[in-house]
C-alpha positions in Angstrom: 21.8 108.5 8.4 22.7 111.6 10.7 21.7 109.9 13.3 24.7 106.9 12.9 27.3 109.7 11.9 26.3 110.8 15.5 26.8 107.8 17.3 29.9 107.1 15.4 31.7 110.2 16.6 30.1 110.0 20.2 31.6 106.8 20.4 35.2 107.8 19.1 35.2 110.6 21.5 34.4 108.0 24.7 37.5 105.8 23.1 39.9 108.4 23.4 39.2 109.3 27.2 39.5 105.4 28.1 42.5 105.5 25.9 44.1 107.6 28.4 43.7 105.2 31.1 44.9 102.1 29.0 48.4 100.8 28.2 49.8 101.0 24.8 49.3 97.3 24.3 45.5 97.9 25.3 45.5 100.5 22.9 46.9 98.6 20.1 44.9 95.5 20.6 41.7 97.7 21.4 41.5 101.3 20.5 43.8 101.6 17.3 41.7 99.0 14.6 38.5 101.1 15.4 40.2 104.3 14.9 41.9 103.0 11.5 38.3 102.3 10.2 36.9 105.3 11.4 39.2 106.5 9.0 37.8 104.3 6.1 34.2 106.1 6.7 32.5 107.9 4.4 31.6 111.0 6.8 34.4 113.6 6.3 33.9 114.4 10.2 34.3 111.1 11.4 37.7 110.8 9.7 38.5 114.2 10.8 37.5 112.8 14.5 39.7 109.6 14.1 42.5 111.9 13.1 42.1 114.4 15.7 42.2 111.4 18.2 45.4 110.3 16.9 47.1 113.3 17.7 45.7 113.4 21.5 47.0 109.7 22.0 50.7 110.7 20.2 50.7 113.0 22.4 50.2 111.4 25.3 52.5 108.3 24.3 49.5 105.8 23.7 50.8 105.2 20.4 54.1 102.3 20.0 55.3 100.5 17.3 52.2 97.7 17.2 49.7 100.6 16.4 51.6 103.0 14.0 52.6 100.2 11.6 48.9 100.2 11.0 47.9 103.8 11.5 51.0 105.2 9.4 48.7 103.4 5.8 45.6 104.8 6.8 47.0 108.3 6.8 48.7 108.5 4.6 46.0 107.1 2.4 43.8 110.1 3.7 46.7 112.6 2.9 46.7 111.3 -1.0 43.2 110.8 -1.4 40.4 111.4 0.6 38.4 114.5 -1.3 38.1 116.9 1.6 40.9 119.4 2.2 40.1 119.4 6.1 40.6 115.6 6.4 43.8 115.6 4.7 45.3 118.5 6.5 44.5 116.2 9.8 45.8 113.2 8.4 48.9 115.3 7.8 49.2 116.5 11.0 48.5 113.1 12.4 51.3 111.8 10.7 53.5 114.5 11.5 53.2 113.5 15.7 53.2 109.6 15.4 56.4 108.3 17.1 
């Protein structure tokens, strides 16, 4: 089980450096559903991750309209209810830098 955890975050850490060479519509259509279920798994650190990468791409102006109608749910689903205090404090400050 580790081991998938692993490749999980390996491979949301390779998105968010091709994210910075992609459009905003790229990133919708291609970056932005695999980061909303990243946030739907059950690892505390991957969600943490997906969060984390939020914030880089907000800050970098990856994230329009198409992408935070679906992101905006997801965190704020984390911020009500996901059971570890680190995760919702990311979620939080995801929120808190979305356009």
């Amino acid at each position: 089980a580790t081991q998938g955890y692993l490749n999980r975050l390996t491979a949301l850490h390779a998105l968010s450096k091709v994210a910075t060479v992609m459009t905003p519509e790229q990133v919708a259509k291609h970056i932005t559903p695999v980061l909303v279920d990243a946030m739907k798994d059950k690892v505390p650190n991957v969600k943490f991750c997906s969060c984390k990468i939020l914030q880089e791409l907000a800050g970098i102006q990856k994230l329009q309209a198409p992408s935070v109608t679906i992101i905006k749910p997801a965190l704020s689903d984390l911020r009500a209810q996901d059971s570890d205090p680190d995760v919702q404090m990311e979620a939080r400050k995801a929120a808190e830098v979305l356009p």
